[in-house]
Structures are given as structure tokens and as C-alpha cells.
N, C-alpha and C positions, 0 to 999 in steps of 0.2 A: 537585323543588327546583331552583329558577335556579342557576347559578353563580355565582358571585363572585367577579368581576375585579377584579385590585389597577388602579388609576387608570393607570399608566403599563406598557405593553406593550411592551418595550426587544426590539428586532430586530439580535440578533447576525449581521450581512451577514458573511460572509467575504471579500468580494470587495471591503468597504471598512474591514475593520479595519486596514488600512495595514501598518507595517515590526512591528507587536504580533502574538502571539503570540494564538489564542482566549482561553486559557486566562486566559489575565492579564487581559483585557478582561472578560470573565468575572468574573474577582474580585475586579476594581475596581467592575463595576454591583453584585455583589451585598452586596459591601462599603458601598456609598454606600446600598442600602437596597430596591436594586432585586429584587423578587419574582416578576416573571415572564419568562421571558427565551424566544425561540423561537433556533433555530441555523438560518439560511439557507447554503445553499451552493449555488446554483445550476449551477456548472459541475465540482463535485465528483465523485469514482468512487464509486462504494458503499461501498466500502471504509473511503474516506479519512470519508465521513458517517458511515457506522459508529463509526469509530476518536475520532472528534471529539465524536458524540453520546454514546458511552460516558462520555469524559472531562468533558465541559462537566455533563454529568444529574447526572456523582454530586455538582461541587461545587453546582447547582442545590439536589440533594438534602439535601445538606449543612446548608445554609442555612437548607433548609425553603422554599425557593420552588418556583413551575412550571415547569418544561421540558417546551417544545412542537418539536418538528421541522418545518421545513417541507415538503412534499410529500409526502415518503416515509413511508406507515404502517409496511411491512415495516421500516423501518429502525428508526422510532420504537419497536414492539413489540420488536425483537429488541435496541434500546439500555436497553430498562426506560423508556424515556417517559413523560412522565403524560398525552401528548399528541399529534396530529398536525394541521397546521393543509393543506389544502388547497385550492386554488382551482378556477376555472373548464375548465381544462385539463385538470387534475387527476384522480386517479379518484372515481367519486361518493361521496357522502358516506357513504352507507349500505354501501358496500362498503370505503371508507374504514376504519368502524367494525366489519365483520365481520373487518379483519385484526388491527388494532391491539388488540382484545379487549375485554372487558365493563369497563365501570368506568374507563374511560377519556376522556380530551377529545378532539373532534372540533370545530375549528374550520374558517370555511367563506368563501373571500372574494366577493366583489359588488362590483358595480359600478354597478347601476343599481336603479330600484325593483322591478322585474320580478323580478329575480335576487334581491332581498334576500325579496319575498314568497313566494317557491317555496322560499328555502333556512329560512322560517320554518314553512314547511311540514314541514320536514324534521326527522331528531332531532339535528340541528346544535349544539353546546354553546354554542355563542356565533358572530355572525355578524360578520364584517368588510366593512368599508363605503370605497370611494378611488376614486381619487387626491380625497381634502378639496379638499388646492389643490396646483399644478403640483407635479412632481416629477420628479429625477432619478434616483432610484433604479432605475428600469425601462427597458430600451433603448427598449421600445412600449409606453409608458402608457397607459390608458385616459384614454377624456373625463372630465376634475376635474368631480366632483361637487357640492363647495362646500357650504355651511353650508345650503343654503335644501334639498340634496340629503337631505341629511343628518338634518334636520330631518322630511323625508316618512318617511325610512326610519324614524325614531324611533316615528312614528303607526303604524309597519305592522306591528311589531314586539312582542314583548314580554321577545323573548331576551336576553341582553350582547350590547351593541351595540361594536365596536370600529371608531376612527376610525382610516383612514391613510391616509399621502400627502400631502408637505411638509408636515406639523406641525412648527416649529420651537416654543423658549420662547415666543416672544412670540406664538403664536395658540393655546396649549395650551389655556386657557381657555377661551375661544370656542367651540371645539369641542365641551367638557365642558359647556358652557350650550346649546349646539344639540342635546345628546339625548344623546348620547357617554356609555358608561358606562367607555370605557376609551380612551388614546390609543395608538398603535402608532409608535414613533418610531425610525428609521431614522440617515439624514446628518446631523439636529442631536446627537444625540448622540456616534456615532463619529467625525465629523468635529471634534471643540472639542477643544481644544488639551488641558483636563484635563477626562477623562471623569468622573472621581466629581463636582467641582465641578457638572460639565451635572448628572448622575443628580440630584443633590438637588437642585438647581435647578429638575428639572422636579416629583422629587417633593413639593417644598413648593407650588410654584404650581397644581399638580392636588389637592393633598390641601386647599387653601383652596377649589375650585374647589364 
């Protein structure tokens, strides 16, 4: 049985929730309505991902939404995760899922159609597909894929397909009509001035989508 991604995939960056706290940011997306939230910390100690993913999953849990980790299975297993999301760098998928244990999410990112056809090969939960269109969230992004990318990937596919990389409000849509089962959103969200205002904002204009 497919999975079932909620419309909006909120990427708690740590490196851009600014002078806020995780937690708070946290309970502001999951307040406005937001259900699946991943915990990024790219330049994190194991420790401090530990100590954050602990905190963030139970009020995740709480809610009743998903928490996904990014990179780290050992972490995600050892936080109670429902999840770990990995990339190309990453360890593979299938040993991804032999850490983090049975019954669990493994999501898997891509860049190009090659990568997306090999990781539907795989037992990947759901496939993630970027940079859509430019972005800065990455110091070395890959080549933007764009909507016509996005669209091949849709044909090759039959997993959760997740869109990222500058989706702001105003192309959310767009992307959700090019194939997109789910949007993965980054700087439009932690960047606006009131987070819960954006969070619903996107979840109304995805859930019309």
C-alpha cells in the first residue's frame, strides 16, 4: 500500500529558523495545521540531532503528524522517528532501512530522471525530486529541474512523488498540477514574517490544488 502524503512537506532547516527556538517553530507549523514536518541540521553534533529530534517527534507525535530526520537513520531509530529521509550522498536506501527498522519511512532525494528511475526501483516510501526552480537553501545546488522535469519524473514513477526547491506560495500550485503529490517547503515558510499565517496559506492553496 502507497503512502500517504499530506500536500505540504514543511522542512524544519535549523540553520534558518533564525533568533526562534525549534521547538516554538514547531508548534507554531503544527498548530496552523501543518502534519508532516522533517528536522534538518546539517552542521549539527549527533548529540545536539539526538537531543532536538527527541524533542521536536514527541510534540510531532502529539499532534499525530510525521517526523522524518534528515540523513541520520541511527539518529531517527534511536529518536523513535516515524522516518528518515536521505539523499544522494547519503547511505543507501536499503541499508538506510536495515537501521532505522521495519515499519518505518524511508524517503530518498533525486535530482535527475536517472536517479528518480533507479530509486523507484528501490523500496524507497516516497521519492523526492529538485531544485523545481532556483534556490538557496543549498550552498551547491543541483541543475533546477522545473516543472517539464518534474513532469518526466511523474511518468516514471508511481510512488509519493515530493516536489523541492524554491517553491514559494505563489508556484505551489503549479507544481501540484505537474505531477507533485506533495510540496517540500523550506525559505517561504521560515522566512515570513508569521509562520502560522504562511503554514495555512500554503495549506489552503495545496489543499484546493
Amino acid at each position: 500500500m502507497a503512502l500517504a502524503l499530506p500536500r505540504l512537506y514543511a522542512i524544519l532547516d535549523a540553520s534558518q529558523a533564525r533568533e526562534r527556538t525549534l521547538s516554538s517553530v514547531c508548534e507554531i507549523f503544527l498548530g496552523a495545521g501543518v502534519r508532516l514536518i522533517q528536522y534538518r541540521h546539517k552542521a549539527g553534533s549527533s548529540r545536539q540531532l539526538f537531543e532536538d529530534s527527541v524533542a521536536l517527534g514527541r510534540l510531532v507525535h502529539q499532534a499525530g503528524g510525521t517526523f522524518i530526520v534528515n540523513d541520520r537513520a541511527d539518529i531517527a531509530r534511536a529518536a523513535g522517528a516515524h522516518g528518515v529521509h536521505v539523499g544522494q550522498e547519503d547511505l543507501p536506501i536499503e541499508m538506510a532501512r536495515g537501521i532505522i527498522g521495519l515499519g518505518k519511512i524511508v524517503g530518498y532525494s533525486t535530482h535527475n530522471l536517472e536517479q528518480v528511475i533507479e530509486a523507484d526501483r528501490s523500496s524507497a516510501d516516497y521519492i523526492a525530486l529538485g531544485p523545481i526552480f532556483a534556490t538557496a537553501s543549498k550552498e551547491r545546488p543541483d541543475p533546477v529541474v522545473g516543472l517539464e522535469g518534474l513532469r518526466r519524473a511523474r511518468e516514471a514513477t508511481r510512488k509519493p512523488l515530493v516536489a523541492i526547491g524554491g517553491i514559494t506560495l505563489a508556484r505551489a500550485r503549479e507544481v501540484i498540477d505537474a505531477g507533485a503529490d506533495s510540496v517540500a517547503v523550506i525559505g517561504d515558510l521560515l522566512g515570513a514574517p508569521d509562520l502560522s499565517a504562511r503554514a495555512r496559506a500554503f495549506l489552503e492553496i495545496l489543499q484546493e490544488s
